[in-house]
N, C-alpha and C positions, 0 to 999 in steps of 0.2 A: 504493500500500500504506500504511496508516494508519499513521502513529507510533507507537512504545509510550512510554509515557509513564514516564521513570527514574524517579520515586516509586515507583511502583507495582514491586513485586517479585512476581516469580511464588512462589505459592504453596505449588508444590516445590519451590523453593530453602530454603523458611526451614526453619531447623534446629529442630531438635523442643526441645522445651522441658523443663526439667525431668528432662532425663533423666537413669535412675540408673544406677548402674553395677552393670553384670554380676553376680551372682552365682554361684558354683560350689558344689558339693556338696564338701566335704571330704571324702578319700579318706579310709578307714577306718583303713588304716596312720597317718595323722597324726589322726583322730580319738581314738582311742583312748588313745593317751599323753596326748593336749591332756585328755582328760577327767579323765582322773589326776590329770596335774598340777596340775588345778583341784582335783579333792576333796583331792589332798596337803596347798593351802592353805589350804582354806576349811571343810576337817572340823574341826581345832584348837578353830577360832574358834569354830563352829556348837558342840562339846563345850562349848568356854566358856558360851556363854551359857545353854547348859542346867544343865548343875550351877550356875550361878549361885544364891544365894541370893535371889530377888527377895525374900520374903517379909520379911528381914531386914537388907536390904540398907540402909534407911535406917539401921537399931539398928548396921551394920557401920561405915559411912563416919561416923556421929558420935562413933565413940569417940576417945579422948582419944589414943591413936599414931596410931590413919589420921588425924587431922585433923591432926596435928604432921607427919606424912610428906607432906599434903597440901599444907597451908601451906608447909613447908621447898621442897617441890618448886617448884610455883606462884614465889616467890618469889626463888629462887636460879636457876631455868630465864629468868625474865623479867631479873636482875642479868647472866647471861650475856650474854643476847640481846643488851644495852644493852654491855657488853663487845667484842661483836662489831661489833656497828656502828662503834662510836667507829674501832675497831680493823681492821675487815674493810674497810669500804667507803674508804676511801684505799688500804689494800693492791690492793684489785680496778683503782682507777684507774691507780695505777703498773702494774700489769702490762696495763691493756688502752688506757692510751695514752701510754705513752714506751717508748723506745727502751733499755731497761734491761739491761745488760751481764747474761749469764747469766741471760737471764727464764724461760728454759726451766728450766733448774734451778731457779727459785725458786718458780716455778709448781708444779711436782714435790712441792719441800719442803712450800708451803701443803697442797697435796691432801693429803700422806701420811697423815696424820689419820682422811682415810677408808677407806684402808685398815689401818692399825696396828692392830694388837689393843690395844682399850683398856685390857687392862690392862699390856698395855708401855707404854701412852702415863702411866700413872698413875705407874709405875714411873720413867719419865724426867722427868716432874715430881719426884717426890720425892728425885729424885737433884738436880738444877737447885736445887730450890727449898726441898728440904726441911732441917732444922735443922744437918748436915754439909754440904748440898748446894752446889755452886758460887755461886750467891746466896744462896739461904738462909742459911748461916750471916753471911753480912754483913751481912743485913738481922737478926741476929737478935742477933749484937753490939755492932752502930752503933744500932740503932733499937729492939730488943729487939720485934721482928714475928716472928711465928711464924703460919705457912699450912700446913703438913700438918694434918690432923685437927683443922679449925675450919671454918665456915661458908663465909667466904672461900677456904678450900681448893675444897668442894663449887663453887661459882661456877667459879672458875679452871678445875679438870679438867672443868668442862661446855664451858664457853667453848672447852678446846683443843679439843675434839671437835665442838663445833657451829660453830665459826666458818667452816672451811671450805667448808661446805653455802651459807652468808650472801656469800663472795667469789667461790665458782664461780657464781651468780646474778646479783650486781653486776657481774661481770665480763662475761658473757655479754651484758648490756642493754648495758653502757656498747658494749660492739664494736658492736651493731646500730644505736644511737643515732649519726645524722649528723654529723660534727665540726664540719660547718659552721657548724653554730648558733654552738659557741665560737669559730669565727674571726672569724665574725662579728660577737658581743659584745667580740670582743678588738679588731676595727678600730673602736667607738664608745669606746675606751678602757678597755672593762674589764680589770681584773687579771685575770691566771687564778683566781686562789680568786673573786673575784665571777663570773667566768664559770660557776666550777663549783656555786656556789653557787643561782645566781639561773638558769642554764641547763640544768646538766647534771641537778642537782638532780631536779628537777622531769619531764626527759625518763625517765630512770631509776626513778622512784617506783616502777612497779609490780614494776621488779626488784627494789631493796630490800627490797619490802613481802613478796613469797614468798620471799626470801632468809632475812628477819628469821623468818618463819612457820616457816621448814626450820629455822632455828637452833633456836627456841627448841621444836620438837617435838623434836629430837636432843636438845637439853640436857637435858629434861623425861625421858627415856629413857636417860640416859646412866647406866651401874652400873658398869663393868671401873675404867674411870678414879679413878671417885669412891671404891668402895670401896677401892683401892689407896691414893691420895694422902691422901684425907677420912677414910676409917675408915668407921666405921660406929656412931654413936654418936646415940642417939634423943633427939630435939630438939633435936640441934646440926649432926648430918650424917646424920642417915637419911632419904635419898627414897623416894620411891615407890618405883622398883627394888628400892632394897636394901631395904624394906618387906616387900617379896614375898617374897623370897628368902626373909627373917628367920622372914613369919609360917608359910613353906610346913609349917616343921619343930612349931612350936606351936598355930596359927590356921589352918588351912586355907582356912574361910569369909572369912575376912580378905583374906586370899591375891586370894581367887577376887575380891571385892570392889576393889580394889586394881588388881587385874588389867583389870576391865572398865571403871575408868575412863582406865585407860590407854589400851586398845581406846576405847572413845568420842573420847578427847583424837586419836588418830591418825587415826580413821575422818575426823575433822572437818576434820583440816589436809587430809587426801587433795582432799575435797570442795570445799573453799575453793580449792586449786588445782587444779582439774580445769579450767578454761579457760585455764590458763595451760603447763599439766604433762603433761594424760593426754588432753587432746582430740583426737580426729583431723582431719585436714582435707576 
């Protein structure tokens, strides 16, 4: 009886290529809420961009508040971002690799942010920080600094509210990133900070980098906070948000305008991290 020869595999054995996975029809019962739910969130939008202004749109975004509410935002949304980093990305490392008495609780604390109503979180700054407030007034008799309803305020109440978007990201890479690499730099003699600098660094980037994107699209969005601690005062703390609000009651097209490059700004970040955030496997 001839040999068969082990290269050679039978040609019913091999498994089919490319194959996709199953498809089912959606019962009707979950079809039909799913369709809701979808026009619940996508009619808003779709209203948005129709009453939109195209026609005036450029005459809307160049006047002399949208572009101060543009600028201000732009500018104090990006001062956060840079706030948060300095600031988020060592907090994200303490919690995702040492042995930190009460991390759970501290863990807790960072998150709360994303839940707090921003404008209690505004509210708790201005009690903290504001001119009576438990620092504030120290820093506003020793040094004569004053951050409620100034620029520096706006930053600060974005930063509290966007940071923690920037350390649940950092933190998540840093746990999936191998420790090995730093014990490894640590047996050729490196310090920890050189390890973390020249190792960790680098393994983590692309956490940071949607970390820093989620901060700085929160901050850029952020209104309970700001109008609580910052006020609302045009060219010194009026954002985007509070822009909106301001012109709903005066400038409606303003509004609308204001509105849709917020919508753009969000659509964008969605998009950028969609291989990192929304892809499936």
């Amino acid at each position: 009886m001839p040999r068969r020869d082990p290269r050679k595999r039978d040609p019913r054995s091999r498994a089919p290529r490319n194959r996709r996975p199953r498809t089912h029809r959606a019962p009707v019962a979950l079809l039909l809420p799913a369709l809701l739910g979808l026009a619940f969130l996508v009619l808003p939008l779709v209203g948005l961009l129709i009453r939109a202004p195209w026609s005036d749109l450029s005459e809307q975004l160049t006047s002399t508040a949208v572009w101060d509410a543009l600028r201000l935002s732009l500018i104090s949304a990006t001062a956060a971002t840079a706030v948060s980093l300095v600031l988020g990305v060592p907090l994200a490392w303490l919690l995702a690799r040492t042995e930190l008495p009460g991390r759970r609780v501290i863990r807790a604390l960072v998150t709360l942010p994303l839940v707090l109503p921003p404008v209690v979180g505004g509210v708790a700054l201005l009690l903290v920080l504001g001119r009576r407030g438990i620092v504030g007034s120290w820093l506003d008799s020793a040094f004569g600094i004053t951050l409620p309803f100034t620029t520096t305020g706006v930053v600060i109440a974005e930063a509290f509210v966007a940071m923690p978007f920037l350390v649940i990201s950092v933190e998540g890479a840093l746990r999936a990133a191998d420790p090995r690499y730093e014990e490894a730099a640590a047996t050729l003699g490196a310090s920890r900070l050189t390890a973390f600098r020249r190792v960790t660094l680098p393994l983590i980037a692309p956490g940071i980098a949607a970390g820093a994107v989620l901060a700085w699209a929160r901050a850029l969005g952020e209104f309970g906070a700001t109008i609580t601690f910052a006020g609302n005062f045009p060219g010194r703390t009026q954002t985007m948000p509070l822009a909106v609000y301001l012109a709903m009651e005066s400038d409606p097209q303003a509004a609308i305008a204001l509105s849709l490059v917020l919508l753009v700004v969000s659509v964008a970040v969605l998009v950028g991290l969609r291989d990192r955030w929304l892809s499936t496997p």
